[in-house]
N, C-alpha and C positions, 0 to 999 in steps of 0.2 A: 518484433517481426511478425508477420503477419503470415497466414494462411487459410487456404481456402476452406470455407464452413465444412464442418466434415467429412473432410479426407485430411486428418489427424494420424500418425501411426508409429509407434514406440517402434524405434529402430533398433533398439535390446543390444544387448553383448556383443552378437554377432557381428550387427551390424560397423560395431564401433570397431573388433581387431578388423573387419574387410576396410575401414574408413583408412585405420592407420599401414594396411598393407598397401593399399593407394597411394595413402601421401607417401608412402615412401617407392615401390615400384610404377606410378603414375607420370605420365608428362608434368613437367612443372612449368609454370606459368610465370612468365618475366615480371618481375619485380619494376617500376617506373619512378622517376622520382615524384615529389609529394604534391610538384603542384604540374606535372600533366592530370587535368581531372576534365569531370565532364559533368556538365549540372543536370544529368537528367540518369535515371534508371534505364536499365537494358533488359530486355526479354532475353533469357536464354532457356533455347531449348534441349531438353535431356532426353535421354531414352530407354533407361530404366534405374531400377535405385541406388545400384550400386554408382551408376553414373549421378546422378543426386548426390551419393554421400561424399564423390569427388569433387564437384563444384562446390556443396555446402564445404567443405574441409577450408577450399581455398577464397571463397568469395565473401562479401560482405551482406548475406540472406536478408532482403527485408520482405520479401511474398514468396509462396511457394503455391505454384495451381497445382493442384493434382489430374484435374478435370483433364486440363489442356497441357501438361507435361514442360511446364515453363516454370522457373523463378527470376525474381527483378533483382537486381543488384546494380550499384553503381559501379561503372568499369571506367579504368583509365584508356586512354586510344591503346598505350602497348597490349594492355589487356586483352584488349576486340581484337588485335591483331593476334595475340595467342592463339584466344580461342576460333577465330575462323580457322586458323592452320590447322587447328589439330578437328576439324570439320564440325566446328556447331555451329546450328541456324542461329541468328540474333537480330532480335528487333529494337528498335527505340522505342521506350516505352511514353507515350506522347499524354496518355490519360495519369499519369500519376510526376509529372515534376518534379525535381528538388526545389525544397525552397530555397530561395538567392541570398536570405539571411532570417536574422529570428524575428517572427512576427510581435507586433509593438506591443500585442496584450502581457508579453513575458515580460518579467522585473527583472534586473540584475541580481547579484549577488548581495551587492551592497544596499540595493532595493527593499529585498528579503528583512534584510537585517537588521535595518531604521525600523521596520515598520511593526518587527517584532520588539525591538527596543519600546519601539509607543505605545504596544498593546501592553506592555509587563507595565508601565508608569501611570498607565490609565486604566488598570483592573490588578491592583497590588494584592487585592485580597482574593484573588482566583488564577493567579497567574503566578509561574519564578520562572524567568530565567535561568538558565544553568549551563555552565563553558564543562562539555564536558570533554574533552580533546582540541589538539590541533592537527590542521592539514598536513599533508607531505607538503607543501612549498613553509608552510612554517617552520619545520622541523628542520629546515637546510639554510644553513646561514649565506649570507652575501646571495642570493637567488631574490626570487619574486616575494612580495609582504606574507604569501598565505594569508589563511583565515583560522578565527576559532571554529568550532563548532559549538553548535547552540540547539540544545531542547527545551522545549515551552513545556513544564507542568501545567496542566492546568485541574485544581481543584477548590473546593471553599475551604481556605486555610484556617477557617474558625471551625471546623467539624475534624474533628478527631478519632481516632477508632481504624479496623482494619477496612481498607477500600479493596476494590477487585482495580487492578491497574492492567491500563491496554498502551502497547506502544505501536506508535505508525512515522514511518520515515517516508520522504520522498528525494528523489534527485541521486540515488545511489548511481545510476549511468548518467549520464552528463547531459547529452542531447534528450534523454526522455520531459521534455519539458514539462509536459502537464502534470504530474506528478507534485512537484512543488508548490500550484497553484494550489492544487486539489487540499494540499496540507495544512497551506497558511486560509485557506477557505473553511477549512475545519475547525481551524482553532475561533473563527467566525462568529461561526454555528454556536459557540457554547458562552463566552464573552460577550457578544452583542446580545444574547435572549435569555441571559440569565436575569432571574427574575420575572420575566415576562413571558418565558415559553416551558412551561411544568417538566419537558422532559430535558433539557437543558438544564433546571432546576436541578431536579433531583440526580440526573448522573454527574452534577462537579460535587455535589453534596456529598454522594456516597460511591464515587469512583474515582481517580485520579489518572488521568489521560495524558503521556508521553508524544510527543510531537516535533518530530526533526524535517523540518521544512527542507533544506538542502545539504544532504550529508556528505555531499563529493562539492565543494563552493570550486576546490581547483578546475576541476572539470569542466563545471559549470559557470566561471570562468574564460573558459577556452570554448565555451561553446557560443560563450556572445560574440565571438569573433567569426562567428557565422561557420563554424565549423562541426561537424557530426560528431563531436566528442564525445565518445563513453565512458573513456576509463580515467582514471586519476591521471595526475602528472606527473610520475615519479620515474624521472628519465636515468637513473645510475644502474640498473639492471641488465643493461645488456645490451638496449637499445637506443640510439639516443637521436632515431629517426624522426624527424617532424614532419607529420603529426601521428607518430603508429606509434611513440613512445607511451607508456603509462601499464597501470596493474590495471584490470578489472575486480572492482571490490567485490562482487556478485560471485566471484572465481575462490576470494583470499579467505575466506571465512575458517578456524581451526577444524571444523567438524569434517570430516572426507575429505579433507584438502588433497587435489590429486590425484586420488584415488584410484578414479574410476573409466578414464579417457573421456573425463567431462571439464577437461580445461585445458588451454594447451600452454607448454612449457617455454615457447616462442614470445622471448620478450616483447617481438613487436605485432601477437598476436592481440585481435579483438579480444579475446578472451583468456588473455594470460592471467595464470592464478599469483604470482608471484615468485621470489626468489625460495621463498616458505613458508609456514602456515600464521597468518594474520602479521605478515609481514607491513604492513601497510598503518599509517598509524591513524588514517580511520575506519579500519575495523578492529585493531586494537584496542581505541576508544571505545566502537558501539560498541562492542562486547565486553568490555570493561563495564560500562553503563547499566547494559540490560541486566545482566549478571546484580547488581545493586540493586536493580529496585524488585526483582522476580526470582526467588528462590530454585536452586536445581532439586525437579520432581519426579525424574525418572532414570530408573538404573542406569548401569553401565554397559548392558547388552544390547545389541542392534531390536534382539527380537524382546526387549522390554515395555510394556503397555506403559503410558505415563497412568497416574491412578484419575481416579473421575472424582475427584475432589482437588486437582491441578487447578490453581488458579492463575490468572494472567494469560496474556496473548495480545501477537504482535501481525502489523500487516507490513509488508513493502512495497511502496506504489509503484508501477515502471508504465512505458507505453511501448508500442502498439501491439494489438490484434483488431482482429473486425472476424467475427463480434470479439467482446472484451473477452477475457480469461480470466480466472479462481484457479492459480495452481499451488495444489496443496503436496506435502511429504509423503512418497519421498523425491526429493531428483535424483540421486544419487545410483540410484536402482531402481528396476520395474517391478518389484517387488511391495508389497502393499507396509503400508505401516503397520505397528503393531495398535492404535488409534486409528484406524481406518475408517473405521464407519462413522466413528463422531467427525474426525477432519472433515472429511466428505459431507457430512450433513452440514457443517458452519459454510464449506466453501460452497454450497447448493444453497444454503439459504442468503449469503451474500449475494450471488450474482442474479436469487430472483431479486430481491431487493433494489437491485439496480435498476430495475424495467427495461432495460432495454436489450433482455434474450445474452446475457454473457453468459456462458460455460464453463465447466470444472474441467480437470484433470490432473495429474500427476507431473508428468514429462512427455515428453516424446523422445528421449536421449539421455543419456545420464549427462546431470549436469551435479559435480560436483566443488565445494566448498561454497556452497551459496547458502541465503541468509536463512531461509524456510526453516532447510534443513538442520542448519547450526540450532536454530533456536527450538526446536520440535527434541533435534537430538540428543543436545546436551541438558535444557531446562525440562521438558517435555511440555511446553505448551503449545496449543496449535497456532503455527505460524504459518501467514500465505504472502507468494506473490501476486498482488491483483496488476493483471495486465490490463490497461484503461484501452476501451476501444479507442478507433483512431485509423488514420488515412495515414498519418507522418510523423516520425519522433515531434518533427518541431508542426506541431498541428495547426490547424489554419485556428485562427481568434475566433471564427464563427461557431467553431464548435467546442469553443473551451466552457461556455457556459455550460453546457448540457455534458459534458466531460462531467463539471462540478456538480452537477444535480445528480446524477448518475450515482456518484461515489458518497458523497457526504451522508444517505439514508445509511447505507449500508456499513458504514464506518460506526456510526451510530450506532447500529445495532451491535455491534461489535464492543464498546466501551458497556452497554447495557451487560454484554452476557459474562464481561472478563471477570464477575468473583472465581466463577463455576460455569467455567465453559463446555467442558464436556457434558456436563447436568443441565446447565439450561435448554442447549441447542435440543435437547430433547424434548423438552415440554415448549406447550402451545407457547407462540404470540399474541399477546393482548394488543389489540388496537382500540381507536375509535373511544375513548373513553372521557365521556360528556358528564359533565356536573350541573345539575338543571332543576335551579337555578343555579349558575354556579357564583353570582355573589346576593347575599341575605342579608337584611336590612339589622337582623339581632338574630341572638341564638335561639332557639327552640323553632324556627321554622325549619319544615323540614326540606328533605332534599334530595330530586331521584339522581341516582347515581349509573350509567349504562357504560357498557364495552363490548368487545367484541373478539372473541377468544376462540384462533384457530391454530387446529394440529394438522393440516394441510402439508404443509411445508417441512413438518417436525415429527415425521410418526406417522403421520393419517390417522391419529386413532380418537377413539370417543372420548370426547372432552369431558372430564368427571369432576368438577370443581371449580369453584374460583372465590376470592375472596378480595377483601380492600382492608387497609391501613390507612388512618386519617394520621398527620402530623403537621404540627405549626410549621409553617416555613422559618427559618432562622433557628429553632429550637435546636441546639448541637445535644440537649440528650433525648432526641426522637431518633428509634432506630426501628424500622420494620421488623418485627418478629419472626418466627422458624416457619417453615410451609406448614400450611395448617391452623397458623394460631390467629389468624386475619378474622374479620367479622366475614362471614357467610352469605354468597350473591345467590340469585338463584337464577335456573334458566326462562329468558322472558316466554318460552313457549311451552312452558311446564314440565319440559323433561329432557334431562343430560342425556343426550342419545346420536349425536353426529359428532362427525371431527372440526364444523364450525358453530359458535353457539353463542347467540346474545344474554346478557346477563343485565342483571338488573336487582338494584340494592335500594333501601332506602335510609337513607344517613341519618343518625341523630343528633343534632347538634343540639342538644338544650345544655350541654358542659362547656361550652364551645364559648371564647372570649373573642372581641374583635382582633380582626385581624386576616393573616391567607395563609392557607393549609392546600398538604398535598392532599389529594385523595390516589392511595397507588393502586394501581389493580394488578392481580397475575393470576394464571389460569392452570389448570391440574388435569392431566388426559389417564387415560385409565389405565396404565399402566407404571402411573405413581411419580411423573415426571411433570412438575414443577417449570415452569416456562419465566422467563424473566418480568420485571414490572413494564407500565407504562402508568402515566398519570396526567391528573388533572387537578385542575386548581379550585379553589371555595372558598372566595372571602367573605368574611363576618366585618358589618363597617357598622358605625354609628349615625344615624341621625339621614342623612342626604344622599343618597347611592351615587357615586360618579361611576361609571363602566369603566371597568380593569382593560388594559389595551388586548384587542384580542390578540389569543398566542401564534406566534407563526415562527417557519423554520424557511429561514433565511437565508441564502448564500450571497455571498457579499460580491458586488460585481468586480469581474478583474480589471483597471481599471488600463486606458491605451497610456502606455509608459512609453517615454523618453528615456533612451535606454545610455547612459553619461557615467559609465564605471570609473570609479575612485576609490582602489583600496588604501584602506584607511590602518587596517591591522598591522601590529609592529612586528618585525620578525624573531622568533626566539634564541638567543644566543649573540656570540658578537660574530659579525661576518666573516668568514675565512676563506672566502674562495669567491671568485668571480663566474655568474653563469651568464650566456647568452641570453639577453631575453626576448620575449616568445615574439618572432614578426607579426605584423599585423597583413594579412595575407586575404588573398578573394577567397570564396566557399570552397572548400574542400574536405573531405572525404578521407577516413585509413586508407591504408597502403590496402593492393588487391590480394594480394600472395598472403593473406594471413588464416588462422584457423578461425571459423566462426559457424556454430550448428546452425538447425533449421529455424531455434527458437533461443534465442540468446540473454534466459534471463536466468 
């Protein structure tokens, strides 16, 4: 959901009992059946907050202006008819349309899941596959095929030793479509340019990268049917309204499930957390999962710091805002973490990372049993939701590309800092780091080595060091050394004395055999904080020099798909019960009468 560049504002405690003494002494608004709908958003206008927190309770929020006292939501006619009676101004919103269905750049479920199939059989030695769950339609016999679920490892399975591991899922809401491009794009970035792009290279070498393209397939599923599906499909709760039936996973997570009046208890709500905590069996599974591969590293008290030696960290991709969002722990309360400052610095340096002006924050409402906070809570590592800018859940194709350019640096950067996330995010980032020549006809020629090391982003403070590690590529027993123990760059202007600082080495290679070597560099600010590597390459050949391809970081284009769903998955168990299955119906929209906040992730 979307709202106006800042005029952002934590509706707190307060706000949430005045919400629920509303829904409860407030005019209620006719319920309509599911397919009176209307394909376009409505201006509605309010006239103070408390008024706000009454339409937010009941409507479907995808903009809220502050400027100009309106929010957009898609209304059924009963709806417009409600709200004129009970006297609100309403416009048609003519500038922002629904879309009529999902635009051709998105893949199916089934799309997804070939193509990660062909990535694992064409990159065996950086890739596994791994079923690590099944869906709710799997789990229910005689119903629909369901799906597995599938995370992509990816690292070089000939390197052994402990890696820093980062997980990132996309598709947790159903219509957030870009999300899953954004995902299977990433795993792009590492598979296509390994070998050919050094920092590609060296993060599957010495990190191991978790990647769930679409964690909700029911959903998403239900949303190729041109429908604004968010939550799962799991219609025995209570609800068995089409299309307002399902859990929102983003609600069901064990950590504050409930809590906090940050999910509502309304089966056929947007934002229903479930019948009880990780009732749903894919968050069962992801947290089954994460739990596997990321050790729990912080207490059992709310006001517990996780320690600065926490390793791992996880993103969740969702859409829209405009501009994009970094929201980091906690939701649950406006209340700061006990990791505050470091959170805050990873989610500040993600969203510059992205260029294109996205923002941090917290909440704006208690939003409880969601994934941030599960994973910050119970592991202690930092975990974020990144809201991907954006105009529409189902975004126009035009700007999927630049969606993808947008996220994929910054994901990056993220897999770089998961040994020691809290530690790195403090010290500088190395960029720019050129090997020159970087390939030499034999050894003993030498070789200037340059980068570019800034605590801007990390500190602001004076950069006090920086050093480099040579190692063969392929070598499984080269392992960069402890801070400090690196050969010694110097600053190319003769003195460590800014927060940004070029540096400059000069390599020895007369030990050096043919072949290609990393050269890593990372950089040290004066307050003793260690910033992560970045690197470049230096090949030693014999006899005739061919040029190494130069390195580039690539996004793989999404390609216009022919959207012909055929699930293929078998369903678990023997059939025992006959269910409806799902009409294939024109665009529409939840039911209007349900709970859903200002910001619904």
């Amino acid at each position: 959901m979307r709202l106006g560049v800042s005029h952002r504002t934590w509706l707190g405690a307060c706000a949430v009992l005045m919400l629920a003494a509303l829904a409860l002494a407030g005019p209620s608004l006719s319920a309509t059946p599911a397919n009176t709908r209307l394909n376009a958003l409505t201006r509605i206008y309010y006239h103070d907050q408390a008024d706000l927190n009454y339409l937010a309770s009941r409507l479907d929020v995808w903009e809220v202006n502050t400027e100009q006292r309106y929010l957009l939501a898609p209304l059924t006619t009963q709806a417009r008819t409600d709200l004129i009676r009970q006297g609100y101004r309403l416009e048609t919103e003519t500038g922002h349309p629904l879309s009529p269905s999902i635009p051709p750049c998105y893949r199916t479920v089934e799309q997804y899941y070939a193509e990660l199939q062909q990535i694992a059989a064409q990159y065996p030695n950086l890739t596994e596959l791994i079923d690590y769950g099944d869906s709710w339609e799997k789990t229910i016999p005689g119903g629909a095929p369901g799906y597995d679920l599938w995370v992509m490892r990816l690292t070089n399975e000939a390197r052994s030793g402990p890696k820093g591991r980062f997980f990132v899922d996309g598709g947790l809401h159903a219509r957030e479509l870009p999300g899953p491009e954004i995902a299977l794009a990433y795993i792009h970035r590492f598979v296509d340019n390994y070998g050919t792009d050094p920092e590609a290279t060296w993060i599957l070498d010495f990190r191991e990268v978790y990647v769930v393209v679409d964690s909700n397939p029911d959903g998403h599923k239900m949303a190729e049917q041109d429908l604004y599906w968010r939550k799962n499909t799991d219609n025995d709760d209570g609800c068995t309204i089409f299309p307002n039936y399902g859990v929102d996973l983003n609600r069901n997570h064990v950590f504050k499930w409930g809590c906090c009046g940050g999910s509502s208890p309304n089966p056929c709500a947007e934002t229903y957390r479930g019948p009880s905590p990780a009732s749903e069996p894919e968050i069962q599974a992801y947290e089954d999962f994460v739990r596997s591969i990321i050790p729990d590293q912080r207490g059992p008290g709310d006001p517990d710091p996780a320690p600065i030696t926490t390793t791992g960290a996880l993103i969740n991709l969702h859409n829209y805002t405009n501009p994009g969002t970094v929201l980091y722990p906690w939701g649950w309360t406006s209340a700061p973490a006990p990791n505050h400052t470091d959170l805050v610095a990873i989610a500040t340096k993600y969203a510059r990372l992205t260029n294109s002006g996205y923002v941090t924050q917290s909440a704006l409402y208690p939003v409880d049993g969601n994934t941030r906070d599960w994973a910050y809570g119970e592991l202690g590592i930092p975990a974020f939701v990144v809201e991907v800018e954006g105009y529409d859940f189902f975004e126009p194709c035009q700007y999927l590309p630049q969606r993808i350019a947008e996220n994929v640096p910054p994901l990056t950067y993220m897999a770089k800092i998961s040994d020691l996330p809290y530690m790195r995010v403090r010290g500088p980032e190395t960029t720019n780091v050129v090997a020159n020549p970087a390939i030499i006809p034999n050894p003993g020629v030498p070789v200037t080595l340059t980068a570019r090391i800034s605590d801007v982003d990390n500190g602001n403070q004076t950069v006090a060091a920086a050093e480099y590690f040579i190692g063969r590529v392929g070598d499984t027993g080269f392992t960069p050394g402890d801070p400090g123990t690196g050969t010694p760059m110097a600053p190319a202007d003769g003195s460590f004395n800014s927060p940004t600082e070029d540096v400059i080495a000069t390599v020895d290679t007369g030990a050096l055999t043919a072949g290609r070597y990393y050269l890593l560099v990372r950089g040290k600010d004066a307050q003793n904080n260690w910033g992560p590597f970045s690197a470049a390459f230096l090949d030693v050949v014999s006899g005739t020099i061919t040029p190494t391809p130069t390195p580039s970081v690539t996004n793989t284009p999404t390609p216009t798909q022919t959207r012909t769903p055929t699930a293929t998955n078998t369903p678990t168990g023997t059939p025992t019960a006959t269910r409806t299955p799902t009409p294939t119906v024109t665009p529409m929209l939840p039911s209007f009468e349900v709970y859903l906040p200002l910001i619904v992730k």
